[in-house]
C-alpha positions, 0 to 999 in steps of 0.5 A: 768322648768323640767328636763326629762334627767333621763326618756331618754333610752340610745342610741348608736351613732357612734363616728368619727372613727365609733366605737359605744359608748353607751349615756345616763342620769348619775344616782345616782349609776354611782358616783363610775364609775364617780370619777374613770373617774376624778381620772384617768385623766392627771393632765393637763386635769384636769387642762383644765376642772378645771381651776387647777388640783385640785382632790378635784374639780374631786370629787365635779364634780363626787358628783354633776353629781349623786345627785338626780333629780332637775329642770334645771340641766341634765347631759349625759355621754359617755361609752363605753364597760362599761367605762365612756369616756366622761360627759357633763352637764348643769345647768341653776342655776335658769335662764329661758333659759340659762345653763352653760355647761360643758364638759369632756372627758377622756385621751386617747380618744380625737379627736373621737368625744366624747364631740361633741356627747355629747354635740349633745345630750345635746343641744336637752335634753335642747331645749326640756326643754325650754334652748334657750343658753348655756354659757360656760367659758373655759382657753384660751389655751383650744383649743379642747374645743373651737373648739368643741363649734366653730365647733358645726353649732351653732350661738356662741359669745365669749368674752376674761377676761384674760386667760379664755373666755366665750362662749355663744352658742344659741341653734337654730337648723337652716339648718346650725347646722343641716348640721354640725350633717349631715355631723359629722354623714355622716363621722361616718356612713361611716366610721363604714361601712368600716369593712362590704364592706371593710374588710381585713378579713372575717369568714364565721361562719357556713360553711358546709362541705356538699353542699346546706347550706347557708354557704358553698355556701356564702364562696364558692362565696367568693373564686371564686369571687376572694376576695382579703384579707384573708378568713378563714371557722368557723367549729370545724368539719373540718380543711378546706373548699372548700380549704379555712382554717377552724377553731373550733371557731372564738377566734382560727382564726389566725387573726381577721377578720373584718367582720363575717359572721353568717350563723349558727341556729338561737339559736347559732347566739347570743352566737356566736355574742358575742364570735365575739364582744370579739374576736375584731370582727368589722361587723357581715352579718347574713344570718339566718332566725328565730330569736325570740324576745329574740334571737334579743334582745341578738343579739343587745345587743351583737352588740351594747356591742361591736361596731359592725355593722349588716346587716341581720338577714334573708337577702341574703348577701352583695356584693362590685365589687370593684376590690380592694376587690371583695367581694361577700358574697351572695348566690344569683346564679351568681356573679353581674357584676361590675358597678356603680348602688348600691342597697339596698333591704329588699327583697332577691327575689327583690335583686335577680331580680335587680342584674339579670337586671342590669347585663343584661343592663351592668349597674353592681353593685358597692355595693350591701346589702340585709337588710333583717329584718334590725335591724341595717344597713338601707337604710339611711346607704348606701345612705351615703355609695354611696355618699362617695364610688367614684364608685356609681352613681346610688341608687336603693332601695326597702325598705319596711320600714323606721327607721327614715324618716325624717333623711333619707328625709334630707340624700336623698335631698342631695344624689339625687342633686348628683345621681339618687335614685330610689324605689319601691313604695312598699305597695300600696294596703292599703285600700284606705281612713280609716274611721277615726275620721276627714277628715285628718285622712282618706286622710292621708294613709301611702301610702299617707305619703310615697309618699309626702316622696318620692316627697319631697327627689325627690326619683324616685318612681316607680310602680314595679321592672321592670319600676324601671329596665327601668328608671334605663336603661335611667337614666344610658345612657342619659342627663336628659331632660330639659322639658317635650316636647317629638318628637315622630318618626315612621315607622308606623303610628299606633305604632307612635299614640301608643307612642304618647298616652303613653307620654301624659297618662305619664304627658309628651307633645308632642313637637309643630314643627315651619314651618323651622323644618317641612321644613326641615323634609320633605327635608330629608324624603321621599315622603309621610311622615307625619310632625307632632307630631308624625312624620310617616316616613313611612315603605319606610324610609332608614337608613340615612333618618331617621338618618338625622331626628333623628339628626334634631330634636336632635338639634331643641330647642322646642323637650325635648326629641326624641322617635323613635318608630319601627317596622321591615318592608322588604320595600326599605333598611331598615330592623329593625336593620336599622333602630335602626342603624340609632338612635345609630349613630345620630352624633348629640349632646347629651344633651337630651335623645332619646330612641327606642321602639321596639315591638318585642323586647324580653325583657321589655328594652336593652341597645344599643351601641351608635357610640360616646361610650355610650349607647341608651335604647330600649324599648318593649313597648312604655308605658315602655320609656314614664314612664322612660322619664316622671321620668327624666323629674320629675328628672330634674325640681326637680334639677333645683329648689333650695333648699327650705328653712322654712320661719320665721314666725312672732306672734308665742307663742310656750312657750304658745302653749306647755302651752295649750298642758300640762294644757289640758293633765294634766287634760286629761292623755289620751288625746282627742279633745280640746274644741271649746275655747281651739282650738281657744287660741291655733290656736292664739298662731301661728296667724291662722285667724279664723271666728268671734265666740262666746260660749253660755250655756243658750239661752239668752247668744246665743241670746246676742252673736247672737246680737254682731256678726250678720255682714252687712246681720245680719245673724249668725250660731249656732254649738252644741257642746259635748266632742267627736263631730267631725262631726258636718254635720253627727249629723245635729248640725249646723244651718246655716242662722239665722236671728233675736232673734226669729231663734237664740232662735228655734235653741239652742232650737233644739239643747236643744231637740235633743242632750239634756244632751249630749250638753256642749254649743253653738258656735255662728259665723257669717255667712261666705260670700261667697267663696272656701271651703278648707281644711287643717290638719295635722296628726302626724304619729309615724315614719314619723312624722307630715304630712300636707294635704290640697285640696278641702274642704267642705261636699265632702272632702272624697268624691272627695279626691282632696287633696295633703300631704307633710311632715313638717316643709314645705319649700317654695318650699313645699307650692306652691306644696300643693296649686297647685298639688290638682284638684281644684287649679284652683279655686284658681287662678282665673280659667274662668276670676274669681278673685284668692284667697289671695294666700299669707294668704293661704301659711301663713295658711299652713306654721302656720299650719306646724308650730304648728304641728312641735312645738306640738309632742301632735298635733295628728291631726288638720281638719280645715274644711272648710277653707274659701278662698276670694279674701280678707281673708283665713279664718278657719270656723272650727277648730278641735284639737286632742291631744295625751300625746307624748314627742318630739323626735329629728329626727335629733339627732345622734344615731343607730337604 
């Protein structure tokens, strides 16, 4: 067992209040800091960690906390401004998988979190060393201890000797230890947000006296925005503002202001954030543009020294319409209007855009942050800000990148079971397929991993800001769908097969209508009209017919959803606004969507009010409302799944699997692809079915292995192999087909001829029978982490690109989506009277697959190519291992950015 406590950066994390404390390895010259934690501790805490309030045992602690490095004991501890507040350790004492655990926290800061950090990060530090337990004695009046190990979402057992009790905890980091550090830090998150959207006083740092800089116009929209607490101006050259009272400096403000916002040169901004962490400073905006690497270096340090949360730098503002506050921190022209949407962009240009539509629709905005180069408050933040604010219910993101996707994917699957997040897909012009080492590597661009992230979260993911601004507009007004069957409506004929052909090109369906509905259409429209799908109403129409039809197919049971295509026409009665009347006083019931498309509507979408007080989305294309109605009806099937969960798997040797990994990686520092036979122990090692094979050296050992293996038609295949070969098709190092000793003997000859020293030895296999060419792989990308690719498989794997990704550990429900969202999943079902593949053995392959990937932070990359699906078996033919020297990183574990 190894301890790599010592090699772990210090990170920041926020406590239950949402102050930042600063985690980190104890050293050797932190023994000073450590004995004057303990010296200052109340002899009755003493005595609750110590079983007696003992100095002495305070001292050994301290000693034994900063001796030099040994395997099975680590120890983390808390500061804060520089104090130590907290420490906990563990020893496994010699044992294999178990450590006793240890914690302590300092007088005066119980019941923030201190020790149910620690021990957060403790247990990942000893997960990633091999510790599957931790034990634990603990004074049976030690309440707070207890209930720290009972409140942790770990599996724990105790047992009572007396006046003490001994905890055993298992360190499983299952879905339910996982949702308690979730929600621990959902309530820290947001709570160290209340100074940024909340604050009881702001400085604007920077304000100038002449009109055009950034900071007078952000203070003056905070004046006349109406901010309700108190608002001073930081300029030594003026004593007051636009009216506001302005001061030389922030340590001269009559009163700390919660919130600062930095619009000063970039050279001033770090000296000037540090004078506001020691003047007591909660949140810092920083509007300012430019920052070097230096100054960002300064900046953090200064934010992360004392406690402060920063949006920005180089971004627009923030804003929060709730009347309570009515902040508006931005320089965008206008103020938002207050509504319900929250948005969170890294794009001013975008922030603009948005807050523009979604003032127009009268959605409005609850909050608003523009993050700007986002050093520090994330998408991930807000999302847990919304979900707690009690006034958002709808998310809008336009995020160009991600800090850590696999938090934010669990953070969204359960912030969009509540509302609405949507996105811009932002990015999508990277080249294609990379020409790269494996068939994996190529499909698996970062627009391919982006998406299967969005896909995964059920993040809404849009094209451009204006179909995000649509979806937005129906999402806002009407129930979801509860399929994807569409009736389309029509005065014209022409503009109705334009609707028709836009809701099929958007993956919807256009309703089918049974004999009593068509019946009764053509009772309430007039001569003439066509009763199909779509339904011509024609240009003869009146105001109440069409109500009564609208209303008829709101209540028919096999319509999803109704869209009502018109144009204005000067026949009979019905003009234009006529008829979009006749949609918005429907009497019918509400609990499937209907939107209007208007040709000549001047702007891309409206909302229209609605005679029961809501509103109906009208549309200038109907392209627009199919695109927004195909989204809810996505929307709507990925609630209706329940959450998917990670099956256990049977037969899997992680202990080994690490082995294999380390032993190659010692050999090769830099890593590489693995031999044929190191690939086939480590494919055993997760119960990955693989083809009969053998390795031969010498031509004898191929005719010999040839002999063993040859199966019912004595036919077998010969693969070269060298150090670096990927794609054995490309440098014809396969023989297929060989029958007899004297075809086996010409075929390593061949090999022997062609490839000469290059060639490290043969792999001889049988020949495969016949069956679906698959493939499957996984690519660890460095911030997404581990993603899994399968699809159609063979020789034109690149070529056709028929495949789908997801992102590991894959659920059940993840699974079932890979095999059937690629074009060639009707093969695997059986498609033209043919019998389906074994299904089960092909799931089992994919979750291993994740499995491993999950396990192994040194999988750079897996190709099997080509899988072999029958009836009978899922087969890999060939396997390919890439291994790189990677730690594993805790995406799940506590800490800032």
């Amino acid at each position: 067992m190894t301890n790599d406590l010592l090699d772990r950066p210090p990170v920041h994390a926020l406590l239950a209040d949402g102050t930042t404390v600063c985690i980190r390895p104890v050293r050797p010259g932190d023994h000073e800091r450590l004995r004057s934690f303990y010296e200052e501790m109340s002899p009755e805490n003493l005595r609750l960690r110590f079983f007696a309030a003992s100095r002495r045992s305070a001292a050994m602690a301290a000693e034994r906390a900063c001796a030099p490095a040994r395997p099975g004991y680590g120890a983390l501890l808390a500061e804060m401004r520089g104090r130590v507040i907290g420490l906990a350790e563990y020893d496994s004492g010699g044992e294999e998988d178990t450590a006793e655990i240890s914690v302590a926290v300092a007088d005066g800061v119980h019941h923030r979190g201190v020790g149910t950090l620690l021990v957060e990060h403790l247990v990942s530090a000893a997960r990633a060393n091999g510790i599957t337990a931790f034990t634990a004695d603990a004074l049976g009046e030690n309440h707070e201890v207890l209930r720290l190990f009972a409140d942790l979402g770990l599996r724990t057992a105790r047992h009572f000797d007396g006046p003490e009790v001994r905890c055993t905890i298992q360190l499983d980091q299952d879905d339910a230890y996982l949702s308690a550090v979730e929600e621990r830090g959902r309530a820290a998150d947001v709570a160290s947000l209340q100074p940024l959207f909340r604050p009881d006083a702001v400085a604007v740092v920077g304000a100038g006296r002449r009109p055009g800089s950034v900071g007078r116009a952000i203070l003056h929209h905070l004046k006349v925005g109406g901010f309700t607490r108190h608002l001073f101006a930081v300029n030594p050259a003026a004593t007051a503002i636009l009216g506001v009272p302005s001061h030389p400096s922030v340590s001269a403000l009559p009163k700390t202001p919660a919130l600062a916002v930095l619009a000063v040169p970039a050279a001033a901004v770090p000296a000037t954030a540090e004078e506001c962490g020691k003047a007591g400073v909660r949140a810092l905006l920083v509007v300012t543009a430019g920052l070097d690497a230096d100054q960002a270096r300064a900046l953090m340090a200064a934010c992360r020294t004392d406690g402060m949360r920063l949006v920005g730098p180089n971004c627009l503002g923030i804003s929060n319409t709730d009347p309570h506050v009515s902040l508006d921190a931005t320089f965008a022209a206008d103020h938002p209007r207050p509504g319900t949407a929250g948005v969170a962009v890294q794009s001013g240009g975008v922030g603009i855009a948005l807050l523009d539509g979604l003032s127009r629709l009268g959605i409005g905005v609850s909050t608003f942050v523009s993050l700007g180069d986002k050093y520090d408050v994330s998408g991930n933040d807000m999302l847990q800000w919304w979900e707690s604010d009690g006034r958002t219910d709808l998310a809008l993101l336009h995020l160009e990148s991600f800090g850590n996707p696999r938090a934010f994917s669990r953070t969204t699957r359960r912030v969009t079971r509540r509302m609405p997040v949507l996105t811009v897909d932002a990015g999508r012009t990277e080249a294609g397929r990379r020409a790269a080492a494996s068939h994996t590597a190529a499909a698996a661009t970062r627009t391919v991993t982006r998406r299967a992230l969005f896909t995964q979260a059920g993040i809404s993911a849009t094209r451009s800001v204006g179909e995000l601004l649509e979806t937005a507009a129906l999402l806002h007004s009407q129930p979801l769908p509860a399929g994807n069957g569409v009736a389309v409506v029509t005065n014209a004929g022409g503009i109705g097969v334009l609707a028709a052909d836009a809701c099929v090109e958007a993956g919807l369906a256009l309703s089918s209508f049974g004999d009593e509905l068509t019946h009764e259409l053509k009772a309430v429209l007039p001569d003439g009209a066509a009763i199909g799908n779509p339904v011509d109403a024609t240009a003869a129409v009146t105001e109440e017919q069409l109500s009564a039809c609208v209303d008829r197919l709101m209540t028919y049971g096999g319509v999803d959803a109704v869209l009502v295509a018109l144009v204005p026409t000067a026949v009979a009665e019905a003009t234009g606004d006529d008829l979009v009347r006749a949609v918005t006083r429907v009497p019918g019931r509400r609990d499937r969507p209907v939107a209007v498309v208007r040709l000549e509507q001047g702007v891309p979408v409206t909302l229209l009010p609605a005679s029961d007080g809501g509103t109906i989305p009208s549309y200038a294309e109907p392209q627009a409302v199919a695109r927004a109605l195909a989204h809810a009806a996505r929307r709507a099937a990925w609630l209706s799944r329940p959450v998917g969960t990670v099956p256990e798997l049977e037969g899997i040797d992680t202990r080994r699997a690490h082995a294999i990994a380390e032993e190659y990686l010692a050999v090769w520092p830099d890593g590489g692809w693995l031999d044929p036979r190191a690939c086939a122990e480590l494919l055993d090692c997760y119960g990955i079915p693989q083809i009969p094979w053998a390795w031969a050296e010498t031509e004898e050992e191929a005719v010999l292995a040839a002999r063993r293996l040859r199966g019912a038609d004595g036919r077998v295949v010969l693969k070269a192999y060298w150090p670096g070969l990927v794609h054995k098709t490309e440098e014809r190092a396969v023989h297929l087909d060989l029958q007899g000793d004297a075809q086996v003997r010409a075929g390593f000859r061949d090999f022997g001829t062609r490839f000469g020293d290059l060639l490290s030895g043969v792999m001889v296999q049988q020949l495969a029978a016949r069956g679906t060419e698959l493939f499957a792989g996984v690519v660890q990308d460095g911030v997404f982490g581990p993603l899994v690719l399968f699809g159609l498989g063979g020789t034109a794997t690149e070529v056709l690109a028929d495949h789908a990704a997801r992102l590991a550990p894959l659920t059940d429900h993840d699974v079932h989506d890979l095999i059937t969202s690629p074009r060639c999943a009707p093969l695997l079902f059986g498609s033209r009277g043919g019998r389906p593949v074994d299904l089960p053995g092909l799931e089992q392959l994919l979750l291993r697959l994740s499995r491993m990937a999950s396990d192994l932070p040194q999988l750079a990359e897996a190709d099997f190519n080509p899988v072999l699906a029958t009836p009978g078996a899922v087969t890999v033919l060939d396997a390919r291992l890439r291994l790189l020297p990677r730690r594993a990183q805790d995406p799940y574990l506590r800490r800032l950015r």
